[in-house]
C-alpha positions as a Markdown table, in Angstrom:
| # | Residue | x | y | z |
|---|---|---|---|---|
| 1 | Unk | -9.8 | -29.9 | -7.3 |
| 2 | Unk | -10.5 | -30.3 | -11.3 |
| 3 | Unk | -8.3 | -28.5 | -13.8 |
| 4 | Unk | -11.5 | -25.7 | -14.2 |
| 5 | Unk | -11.6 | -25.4 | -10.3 |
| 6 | Unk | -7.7 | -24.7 | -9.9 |
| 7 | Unk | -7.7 | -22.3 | -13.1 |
| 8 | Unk | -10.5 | -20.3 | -12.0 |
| 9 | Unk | -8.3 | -20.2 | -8.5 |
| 10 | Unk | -5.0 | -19.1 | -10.0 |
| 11 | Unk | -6.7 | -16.1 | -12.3 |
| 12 | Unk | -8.6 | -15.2 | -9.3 |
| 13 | Unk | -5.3 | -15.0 | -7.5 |
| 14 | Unk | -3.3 | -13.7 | -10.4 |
| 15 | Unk | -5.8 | -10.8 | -10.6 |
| 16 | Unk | -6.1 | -9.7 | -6.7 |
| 17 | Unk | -2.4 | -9.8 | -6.9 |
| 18 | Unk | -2.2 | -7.7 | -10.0 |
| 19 | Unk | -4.2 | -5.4 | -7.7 |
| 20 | Unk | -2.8 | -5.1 | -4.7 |
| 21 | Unk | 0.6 | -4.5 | -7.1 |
| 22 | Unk | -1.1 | -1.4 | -8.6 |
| 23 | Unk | -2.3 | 0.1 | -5.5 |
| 24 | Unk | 1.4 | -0.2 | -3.9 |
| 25 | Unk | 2.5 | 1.4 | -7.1 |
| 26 | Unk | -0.2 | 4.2 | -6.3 |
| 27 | Unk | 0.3 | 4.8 | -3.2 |
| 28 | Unk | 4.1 | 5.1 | -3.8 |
| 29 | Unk | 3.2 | 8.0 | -6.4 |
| 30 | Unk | 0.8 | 9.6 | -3.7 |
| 31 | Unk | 3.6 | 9.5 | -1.4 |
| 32 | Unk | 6.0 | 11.3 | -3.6 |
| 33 | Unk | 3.2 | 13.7 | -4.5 |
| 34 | Unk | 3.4 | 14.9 | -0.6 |
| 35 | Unk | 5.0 | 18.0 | 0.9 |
| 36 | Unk | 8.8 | 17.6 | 1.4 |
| 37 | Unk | 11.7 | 19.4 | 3.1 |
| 38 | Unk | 12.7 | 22.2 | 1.3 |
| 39 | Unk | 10.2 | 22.7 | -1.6 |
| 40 | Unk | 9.0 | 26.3 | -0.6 |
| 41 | Unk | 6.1 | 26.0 | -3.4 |
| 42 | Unk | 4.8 | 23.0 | -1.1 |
| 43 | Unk | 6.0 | 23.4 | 2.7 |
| 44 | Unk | 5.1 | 21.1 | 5.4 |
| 45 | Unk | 3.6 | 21.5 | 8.6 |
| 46 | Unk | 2.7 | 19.4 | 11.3 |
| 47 | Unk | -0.6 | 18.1 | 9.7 |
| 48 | Unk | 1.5 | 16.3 | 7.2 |
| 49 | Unk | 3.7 | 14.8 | 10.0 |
| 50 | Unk | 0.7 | 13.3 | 11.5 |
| 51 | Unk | -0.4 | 12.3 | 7.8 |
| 52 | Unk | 2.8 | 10.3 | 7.6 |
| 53 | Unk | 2.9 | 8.9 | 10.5 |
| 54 | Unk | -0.8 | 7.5 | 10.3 |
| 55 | Unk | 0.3 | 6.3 | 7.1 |
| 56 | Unk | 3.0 | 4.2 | 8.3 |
| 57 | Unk | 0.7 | 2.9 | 11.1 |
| 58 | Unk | -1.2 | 1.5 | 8.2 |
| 59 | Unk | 1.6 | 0.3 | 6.5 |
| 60 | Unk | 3.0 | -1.4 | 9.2 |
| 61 | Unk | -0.7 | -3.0 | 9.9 |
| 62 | Unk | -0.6 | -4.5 | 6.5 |
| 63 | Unk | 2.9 | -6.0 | 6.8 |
| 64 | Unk | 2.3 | -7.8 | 10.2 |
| 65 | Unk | -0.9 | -9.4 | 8.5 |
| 66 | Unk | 0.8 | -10.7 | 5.7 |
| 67 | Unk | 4.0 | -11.9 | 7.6 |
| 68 | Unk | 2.0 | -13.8 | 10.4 |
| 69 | Unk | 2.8 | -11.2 | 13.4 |
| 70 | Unk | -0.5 | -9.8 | 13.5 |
| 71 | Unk | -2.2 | -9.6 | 16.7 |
């Protein structure tokens, strides 16, 4: 691979990476935007159980693809 080749490669990389960083940092504010135990202005119900939970099916989706467990 030339010099061109690789740099293209590694901003490529650099830039999905930047990405993927920023979504995380997005979802971790959606997450904190949610319902919680407690706040009577913003009370949870059931619907944001299932919410959660289909969340942290995703979640879990994403970490067994990038750690090699994936099925």
């Amino acid at each position: 691979m030339n010099n061109k080749n690789r740099k293209q490669l590694e901003d490529a990389y650099e830039h999905a990476h930047l990405k993927a960083v920023g979504t995380l940092d997005l979802i971790l504010e959606l997450l904190h935007d949610m319902p919680a135990p407690g706040n009577d202005e913003l009370p949870i119900d059931w619907a944001d159980v299932g919410s959660l939970n289909e969340v942290n099916n995703r979640l879990s989706s994403i970490v067994a693809f990038l750690d090699g467990t994936e099925e």
